[in-house]
TIZASE-745002 format. One record per residue (C-alpha): residue number from 1; residue in one letter; x, y, z. Coordinates in steps of 0.02 Angstrom, whole numbers, plus 32768, in hexadecimal, padded with zeros to 4 digits. Layout:
N
+------+------+------+------+------+
: resi : resn :    u :    v :    w :
+------+------+------+------+------+
:  NUM :    a :    X :    Y :    Z :
...
+------+------+------+------+------+
REM end
This chain:
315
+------+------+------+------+------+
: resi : resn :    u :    v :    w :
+------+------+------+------+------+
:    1 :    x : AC0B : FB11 : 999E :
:    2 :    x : AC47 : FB3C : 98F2 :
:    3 :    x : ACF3 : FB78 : 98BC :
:    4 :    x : AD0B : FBF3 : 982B :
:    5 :    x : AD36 : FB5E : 97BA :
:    6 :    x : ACB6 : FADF : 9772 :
:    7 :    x : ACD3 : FA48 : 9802 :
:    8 :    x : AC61 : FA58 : 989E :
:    9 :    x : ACC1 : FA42 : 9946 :
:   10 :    x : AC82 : F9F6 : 99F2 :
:   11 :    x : ACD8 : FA03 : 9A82 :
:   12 :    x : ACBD : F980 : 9B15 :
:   13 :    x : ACD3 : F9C3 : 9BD4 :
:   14 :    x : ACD0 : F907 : 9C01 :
:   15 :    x : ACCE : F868 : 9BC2 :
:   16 :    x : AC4E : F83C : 9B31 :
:   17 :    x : AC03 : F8E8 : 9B5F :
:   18 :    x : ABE7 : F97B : 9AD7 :
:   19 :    x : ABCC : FA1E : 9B01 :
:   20 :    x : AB38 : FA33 : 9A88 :
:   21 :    x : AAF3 : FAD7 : 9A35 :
:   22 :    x : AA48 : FB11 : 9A6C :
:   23 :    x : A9A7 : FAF5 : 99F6 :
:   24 :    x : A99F : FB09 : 997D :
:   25 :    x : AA54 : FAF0 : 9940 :
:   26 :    x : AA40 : FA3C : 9974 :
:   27 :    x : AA6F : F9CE : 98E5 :
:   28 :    x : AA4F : FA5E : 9879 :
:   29 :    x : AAD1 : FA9F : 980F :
:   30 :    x : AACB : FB37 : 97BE :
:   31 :    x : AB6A : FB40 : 974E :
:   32 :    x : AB2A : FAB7 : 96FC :
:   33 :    x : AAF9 : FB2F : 9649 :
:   34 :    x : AB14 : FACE : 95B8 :
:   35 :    x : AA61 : FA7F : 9575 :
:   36 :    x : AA57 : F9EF : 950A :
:   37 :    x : AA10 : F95A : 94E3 :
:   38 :    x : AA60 : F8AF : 94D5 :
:   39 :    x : AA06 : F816 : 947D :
:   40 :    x : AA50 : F77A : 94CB :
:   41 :    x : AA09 : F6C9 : 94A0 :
:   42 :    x : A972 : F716 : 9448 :
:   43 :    x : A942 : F77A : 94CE :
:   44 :    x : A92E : F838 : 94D1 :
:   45 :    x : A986 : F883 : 9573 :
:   46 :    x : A992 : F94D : 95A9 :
:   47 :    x : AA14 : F971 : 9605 :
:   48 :    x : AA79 : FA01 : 964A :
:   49 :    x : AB3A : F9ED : 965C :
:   50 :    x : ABD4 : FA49 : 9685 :
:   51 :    x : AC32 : FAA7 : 95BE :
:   52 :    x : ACB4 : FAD8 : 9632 :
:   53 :    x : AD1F : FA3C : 964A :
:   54 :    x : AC9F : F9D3 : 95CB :
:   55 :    x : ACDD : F939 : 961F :
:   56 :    x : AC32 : F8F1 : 961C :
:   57 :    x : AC1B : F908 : 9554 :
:   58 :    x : AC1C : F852 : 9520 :
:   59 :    x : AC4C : F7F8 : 947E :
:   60 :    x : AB99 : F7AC : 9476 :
:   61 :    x : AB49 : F834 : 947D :
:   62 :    x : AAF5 : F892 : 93FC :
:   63 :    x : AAD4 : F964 : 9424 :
:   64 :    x : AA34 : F9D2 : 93E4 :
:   65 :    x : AA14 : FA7B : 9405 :
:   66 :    x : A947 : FAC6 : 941E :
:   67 :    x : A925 : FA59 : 949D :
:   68 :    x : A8AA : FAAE : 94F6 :
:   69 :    x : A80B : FA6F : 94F9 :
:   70 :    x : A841 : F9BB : 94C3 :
:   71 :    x : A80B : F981 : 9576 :
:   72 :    x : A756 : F95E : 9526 :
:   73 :    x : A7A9 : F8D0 : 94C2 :
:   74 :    x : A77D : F81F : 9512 :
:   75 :    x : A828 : F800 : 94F1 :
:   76 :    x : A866 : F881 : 9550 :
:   77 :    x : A8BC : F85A : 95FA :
:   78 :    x : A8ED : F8D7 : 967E :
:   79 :    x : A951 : F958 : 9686 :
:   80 :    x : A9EF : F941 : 96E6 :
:   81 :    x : AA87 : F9BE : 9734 :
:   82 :    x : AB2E : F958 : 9738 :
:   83 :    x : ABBD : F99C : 97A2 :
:   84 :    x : AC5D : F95B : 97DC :
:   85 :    x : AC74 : F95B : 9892 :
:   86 :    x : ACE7 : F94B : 9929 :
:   87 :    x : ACC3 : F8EC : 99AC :
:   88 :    x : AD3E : F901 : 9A4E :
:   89 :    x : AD52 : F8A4 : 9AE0 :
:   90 :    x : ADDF : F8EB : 9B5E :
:   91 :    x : AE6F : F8EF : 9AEA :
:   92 :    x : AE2E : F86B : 9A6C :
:   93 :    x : ADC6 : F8AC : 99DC :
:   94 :    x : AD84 : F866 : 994E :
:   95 :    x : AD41 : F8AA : 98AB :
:   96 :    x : AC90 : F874 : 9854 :
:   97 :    x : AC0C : F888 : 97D1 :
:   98 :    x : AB63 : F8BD : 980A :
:   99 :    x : AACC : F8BF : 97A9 :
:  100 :    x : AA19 : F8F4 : 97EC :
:  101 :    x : A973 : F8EC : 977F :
:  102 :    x : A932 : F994 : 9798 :
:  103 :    x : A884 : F952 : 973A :
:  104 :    x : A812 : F8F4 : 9796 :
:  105 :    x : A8AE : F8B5 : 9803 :
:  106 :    x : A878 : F824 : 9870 :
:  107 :    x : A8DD : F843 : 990A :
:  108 :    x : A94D : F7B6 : 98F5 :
:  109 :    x : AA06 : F7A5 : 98F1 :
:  110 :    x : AA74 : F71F : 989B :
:  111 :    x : AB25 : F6ED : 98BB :
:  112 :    x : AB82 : F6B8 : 9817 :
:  113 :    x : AC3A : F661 : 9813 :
:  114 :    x : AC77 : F668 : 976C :
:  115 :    x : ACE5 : F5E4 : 9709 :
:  116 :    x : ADB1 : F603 : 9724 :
:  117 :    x : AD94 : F684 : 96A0 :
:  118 :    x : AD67 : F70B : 9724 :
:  119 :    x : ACDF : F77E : 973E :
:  120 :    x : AD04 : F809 : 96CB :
:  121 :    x : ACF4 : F769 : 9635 :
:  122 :    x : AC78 : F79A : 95AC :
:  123 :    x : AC1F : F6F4 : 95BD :
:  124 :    x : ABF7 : F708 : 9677 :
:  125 :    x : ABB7 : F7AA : 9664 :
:  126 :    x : AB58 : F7A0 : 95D9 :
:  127 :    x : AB03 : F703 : 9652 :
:  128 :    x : AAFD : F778 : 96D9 :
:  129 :    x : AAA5 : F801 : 967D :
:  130 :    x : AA1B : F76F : 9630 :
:  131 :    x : AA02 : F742 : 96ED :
:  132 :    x : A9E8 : F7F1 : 973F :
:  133 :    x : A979 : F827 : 9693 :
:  134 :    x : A90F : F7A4 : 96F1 :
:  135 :    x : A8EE : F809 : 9782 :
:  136 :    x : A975 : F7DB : 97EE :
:  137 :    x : AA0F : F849 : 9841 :
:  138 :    x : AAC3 : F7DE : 9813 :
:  139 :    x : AB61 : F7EB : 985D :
:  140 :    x : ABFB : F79A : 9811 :
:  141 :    x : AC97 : F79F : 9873 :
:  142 :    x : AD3E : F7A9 : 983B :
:  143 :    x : AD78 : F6F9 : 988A :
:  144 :    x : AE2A : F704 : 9848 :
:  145 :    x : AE44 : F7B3 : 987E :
:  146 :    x : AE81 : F7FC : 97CF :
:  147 :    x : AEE0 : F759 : 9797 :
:  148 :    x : AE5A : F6E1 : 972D :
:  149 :    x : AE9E : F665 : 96A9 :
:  150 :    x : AEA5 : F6B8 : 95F9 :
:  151 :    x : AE53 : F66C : 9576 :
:  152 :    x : AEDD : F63C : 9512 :
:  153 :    x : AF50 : F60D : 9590 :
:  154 :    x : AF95 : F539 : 9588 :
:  155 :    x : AF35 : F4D7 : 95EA :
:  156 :    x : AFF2 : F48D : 9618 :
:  157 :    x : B00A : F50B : 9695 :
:  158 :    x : AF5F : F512 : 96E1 :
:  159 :    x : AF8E : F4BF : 978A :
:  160 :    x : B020 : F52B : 97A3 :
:  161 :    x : AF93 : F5C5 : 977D :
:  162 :    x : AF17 : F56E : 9804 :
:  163 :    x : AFA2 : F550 : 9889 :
:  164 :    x : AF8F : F60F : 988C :
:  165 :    x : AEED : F61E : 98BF :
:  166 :    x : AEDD : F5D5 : 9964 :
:  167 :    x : AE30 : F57B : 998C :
:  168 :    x : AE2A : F5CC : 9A2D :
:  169 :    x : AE31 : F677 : 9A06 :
:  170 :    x : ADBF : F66B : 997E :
:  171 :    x : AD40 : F620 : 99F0 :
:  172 :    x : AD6A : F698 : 9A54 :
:  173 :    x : AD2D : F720 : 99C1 :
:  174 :    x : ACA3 : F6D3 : 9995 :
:  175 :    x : AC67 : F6D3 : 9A45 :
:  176 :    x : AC88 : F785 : 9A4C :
:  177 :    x : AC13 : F7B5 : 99AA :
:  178 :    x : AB93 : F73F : 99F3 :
:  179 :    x : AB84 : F7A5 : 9A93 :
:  180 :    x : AB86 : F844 : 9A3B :
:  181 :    x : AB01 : F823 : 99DA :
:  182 :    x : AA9E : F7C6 : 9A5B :
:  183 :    x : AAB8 : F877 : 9AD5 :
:  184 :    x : AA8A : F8DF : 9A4A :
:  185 :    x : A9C7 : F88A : 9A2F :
:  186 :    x : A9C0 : F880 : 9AE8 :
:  187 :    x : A9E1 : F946 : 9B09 :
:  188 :    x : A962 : F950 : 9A7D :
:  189 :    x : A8E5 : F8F8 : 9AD4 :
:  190 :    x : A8E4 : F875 : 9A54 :
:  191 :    x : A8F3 : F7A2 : 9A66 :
:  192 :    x : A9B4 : F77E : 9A6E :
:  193 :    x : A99B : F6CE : 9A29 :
:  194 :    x : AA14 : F6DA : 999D :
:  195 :    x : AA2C : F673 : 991B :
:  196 :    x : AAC7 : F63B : 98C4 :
:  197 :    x : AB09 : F5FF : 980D :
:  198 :    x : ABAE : F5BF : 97E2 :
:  199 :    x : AC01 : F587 : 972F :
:  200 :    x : AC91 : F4F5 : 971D :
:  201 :    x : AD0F : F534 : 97BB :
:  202 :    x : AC92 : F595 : 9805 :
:  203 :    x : AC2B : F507 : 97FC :
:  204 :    x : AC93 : F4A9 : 9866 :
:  205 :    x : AC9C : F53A : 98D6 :
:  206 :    x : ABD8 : F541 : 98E9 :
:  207 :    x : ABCB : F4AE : 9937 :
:  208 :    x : AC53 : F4CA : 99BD :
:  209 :    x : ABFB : F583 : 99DE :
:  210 :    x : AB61 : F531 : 99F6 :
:  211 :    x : AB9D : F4A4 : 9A70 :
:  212 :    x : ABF9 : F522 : 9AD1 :
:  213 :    x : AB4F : F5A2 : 9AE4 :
:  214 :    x : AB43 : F582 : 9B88 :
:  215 :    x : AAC7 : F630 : 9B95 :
:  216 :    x : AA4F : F5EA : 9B10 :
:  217 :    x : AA6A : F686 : 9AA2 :
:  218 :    x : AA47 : F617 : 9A0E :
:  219 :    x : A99B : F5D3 : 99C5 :
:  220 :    x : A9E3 : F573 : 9932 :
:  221 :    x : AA58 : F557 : 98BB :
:  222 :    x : AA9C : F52E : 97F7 :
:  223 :    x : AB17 : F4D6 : 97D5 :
:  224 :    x : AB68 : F4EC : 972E :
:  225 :    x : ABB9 : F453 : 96F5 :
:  226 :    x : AC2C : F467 : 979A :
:  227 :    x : ACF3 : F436 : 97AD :
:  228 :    x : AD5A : F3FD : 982E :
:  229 :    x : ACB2 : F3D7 : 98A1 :
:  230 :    x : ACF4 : F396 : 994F :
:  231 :    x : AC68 : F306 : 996A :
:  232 :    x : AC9E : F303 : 9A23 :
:  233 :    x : AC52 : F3A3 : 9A47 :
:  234 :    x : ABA7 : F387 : 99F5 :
:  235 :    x : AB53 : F31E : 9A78 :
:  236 :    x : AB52 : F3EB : 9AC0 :
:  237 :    x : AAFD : F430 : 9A3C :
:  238 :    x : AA2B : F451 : 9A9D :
:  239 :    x : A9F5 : F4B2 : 99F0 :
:  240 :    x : A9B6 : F467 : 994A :
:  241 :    x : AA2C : F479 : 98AC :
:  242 :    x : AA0D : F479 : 97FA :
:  243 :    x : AAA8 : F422 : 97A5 :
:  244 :    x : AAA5 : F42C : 96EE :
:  245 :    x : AB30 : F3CF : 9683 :
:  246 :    x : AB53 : F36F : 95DD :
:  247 :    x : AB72 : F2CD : 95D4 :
:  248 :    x : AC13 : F2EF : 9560 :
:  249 :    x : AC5A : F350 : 95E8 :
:  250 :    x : ACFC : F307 : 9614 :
:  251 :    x : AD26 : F382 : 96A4 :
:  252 :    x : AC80 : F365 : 96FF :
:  253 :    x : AC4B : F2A3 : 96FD :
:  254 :    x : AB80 : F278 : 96FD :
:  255 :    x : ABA0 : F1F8 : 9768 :
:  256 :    x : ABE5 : F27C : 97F9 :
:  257 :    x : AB4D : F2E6 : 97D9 :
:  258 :    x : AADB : F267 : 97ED :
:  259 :    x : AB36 : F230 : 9897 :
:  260 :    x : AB1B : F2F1 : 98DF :
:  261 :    x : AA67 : F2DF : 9892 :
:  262 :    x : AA3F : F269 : 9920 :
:  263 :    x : AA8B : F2B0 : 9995 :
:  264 :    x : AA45 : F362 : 9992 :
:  265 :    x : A988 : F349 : 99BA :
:  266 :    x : A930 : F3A1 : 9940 :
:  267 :    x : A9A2 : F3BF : 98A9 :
:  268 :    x : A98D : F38F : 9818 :
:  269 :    x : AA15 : F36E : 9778 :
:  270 :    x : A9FA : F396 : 96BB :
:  271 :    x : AA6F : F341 : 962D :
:  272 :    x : AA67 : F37A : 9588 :
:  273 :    x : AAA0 : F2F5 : 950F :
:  274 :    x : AB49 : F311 : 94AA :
:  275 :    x : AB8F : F3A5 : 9507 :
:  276 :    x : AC21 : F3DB : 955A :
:  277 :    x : AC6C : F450 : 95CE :
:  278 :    x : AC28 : F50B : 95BE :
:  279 :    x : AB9D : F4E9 : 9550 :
:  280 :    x : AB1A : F55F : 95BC :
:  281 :    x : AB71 : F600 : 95D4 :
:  282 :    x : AC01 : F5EF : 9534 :
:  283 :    x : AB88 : F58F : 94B4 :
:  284 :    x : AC06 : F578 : 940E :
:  285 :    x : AB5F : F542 : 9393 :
:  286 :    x : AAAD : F55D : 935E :
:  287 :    x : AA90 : F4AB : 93C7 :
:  288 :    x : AAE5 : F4D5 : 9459 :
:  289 :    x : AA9C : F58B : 9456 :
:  290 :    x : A9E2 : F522 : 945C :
:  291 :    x : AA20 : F4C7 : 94F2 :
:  292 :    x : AA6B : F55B : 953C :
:  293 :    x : A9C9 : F5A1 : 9535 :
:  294 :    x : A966 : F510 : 9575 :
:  295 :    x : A9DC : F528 : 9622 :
:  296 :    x : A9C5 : F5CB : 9634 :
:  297 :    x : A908 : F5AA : 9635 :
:  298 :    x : A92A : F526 : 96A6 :
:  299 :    x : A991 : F595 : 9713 :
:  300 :    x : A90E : F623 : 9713 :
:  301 :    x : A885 : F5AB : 9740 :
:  302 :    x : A8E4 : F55E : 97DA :
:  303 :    x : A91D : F5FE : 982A :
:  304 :    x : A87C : F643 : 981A :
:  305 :    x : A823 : F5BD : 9866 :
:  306 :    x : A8AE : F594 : 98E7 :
:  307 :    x : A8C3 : F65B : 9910 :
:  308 :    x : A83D : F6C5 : 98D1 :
:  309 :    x : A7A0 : F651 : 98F2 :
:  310 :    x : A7D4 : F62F : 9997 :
:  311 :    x : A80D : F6D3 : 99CC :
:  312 :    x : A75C : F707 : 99A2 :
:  313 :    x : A70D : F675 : 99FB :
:  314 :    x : A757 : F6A5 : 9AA3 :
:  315 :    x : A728 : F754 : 9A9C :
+------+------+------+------+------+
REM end
């Protein structure tokens, strides 16, 4: 399963297939030996990560040693491995982030689509970490196959950048991860009903995954102040979604969310008053960091009860 270097490999014999390790190497990586513990929007999270490529040590977060026995804290979240991952199908292959709550994991897994900033961005995995410290397994592809926008780059060129990455075969990706990490619960003997989260582009994305799940893999979704949304494709969307916004977003109108609102049976939309683009996973003030953290509550509460409660109501 594992090379000599830090990245986990999976090969597939045939399409959206994985040969996968036997138990109890499932989703359990053991080169994961760096301990530490992150506090991200006030909250206390133990994790375990790769100090070989350090690729997931992120600008927000804050490392202490001696953390053993911190667990007892009621601020203490689970503990987590993080790996990065290749996913193959025939001669296509992708690479990805997984995370899995080792502590009092809840059997769930979570698709999340990240901004045009790409899955290896600080801000979506420090978000990623928060949401598998809350007992859930996360895998965040890398939609743009090694070739996200930069941070700094002009926002002059940024349609030349997107003509680049061509809707289909990121679709195409996306639907890949999704079926790996459906196969994987189901081989585990574990609900496949996935859920799935996507920021700004991968917003946008989200909604075109969802209306194309013709399987029913997923049980829900959140919708992160999502871009480039194609409304024709909604009327396909059979699972409630959480869209959260600001009403000073210029890139995602209210009005378009509130459309989609209707639409979806069962989904639900949550403004917060004076913000803009980003605000949830790449809060800039004190403010926005108290709305930040208002969402992520929000976005706790509906997976569980879209996911978790229900997954334990039909068993």
């Amino acid at each position: 399963m594992a090379s000599s270097s830090s990245t986990l490999f999976f090969s597939a014999a045939a399409p959206l297939h994985i040969t996968r390790p036997t138990p109890p190497a499932r989703l359990c990586h053991s080169a994961l030996n760096f301990s530490g513990k992150c506090i991200l929007y006030n909250q206390t999270c133990l994790f375990h990560t790769e100090k070989a490529t350090g690729r997931v040590l992120c600008s927000k977060v804050q490392f202490e040693d001696n953390v053993v026995g911190d667990n007892d804290d009621d601020e203490a979240c689970e503990l987590v491995n993080g790996a990065e991952i290749v996913i193959e199908d025939g001669e296509e292959s992708i690479h990805a982030y997984l995370l899995k709550a080792v502590k009092n994991n809840n059997g769930t897994g979570l698709l999340l689509l990240s901004d045009v900033f790409g899955f290896e961005d600080s801000a979506t995995r420090d978000f990623a970490y928060r949401v598998a410290c809350s007992g859930y397994n996360v895998l965040v592809p890398d939609m743009f196959r090694g070739n996200p926008r930069k941070i700094d780059q002009p926002m002059t060129d940024f349609e030349q950048w997107l003509a680049k990455q061509p809707p289909e075969r990121i679709a195409r990706d996306i639907n890949m991860a999704a079926k790996w990490l459906a196969d994987e619960f189901t081989a585990a003997g574990i609900s496949n009903k996935l859920g799935i989260i996507g920021f700004c582009y991968g917003g946008g994305c989200l909604i075109n995954t969802l209306a194309q799940d013709k399987q029913g893999i997923f049980g829900t979704g959140v919708c992160f102040y999502g871009t480039r949304i194609d409304t024709s494709v909604v009327k396909d969307v059979k699972v409630p979604v959480l869209f959260v916004c600001g009403d000073d977003d210029h890139l995602c109108p209210v009005s378009q969310l509130r459309e989609l609102e209707k639409i979806i049976k069962g989904s639900k939309m949550v403004i917060y008053n004076g913000r803009g683009h980003g605000f949830a996973h790449r809060p800039g003030s004190l403010d926005e960091d108290e709305d930040a953290e208002d969402a992520f509550g929000l976005t706790r509460s509906w997976l569980n009860d879209s996911l978790v409660l229900s997954k334990d109501l039909v068993h």
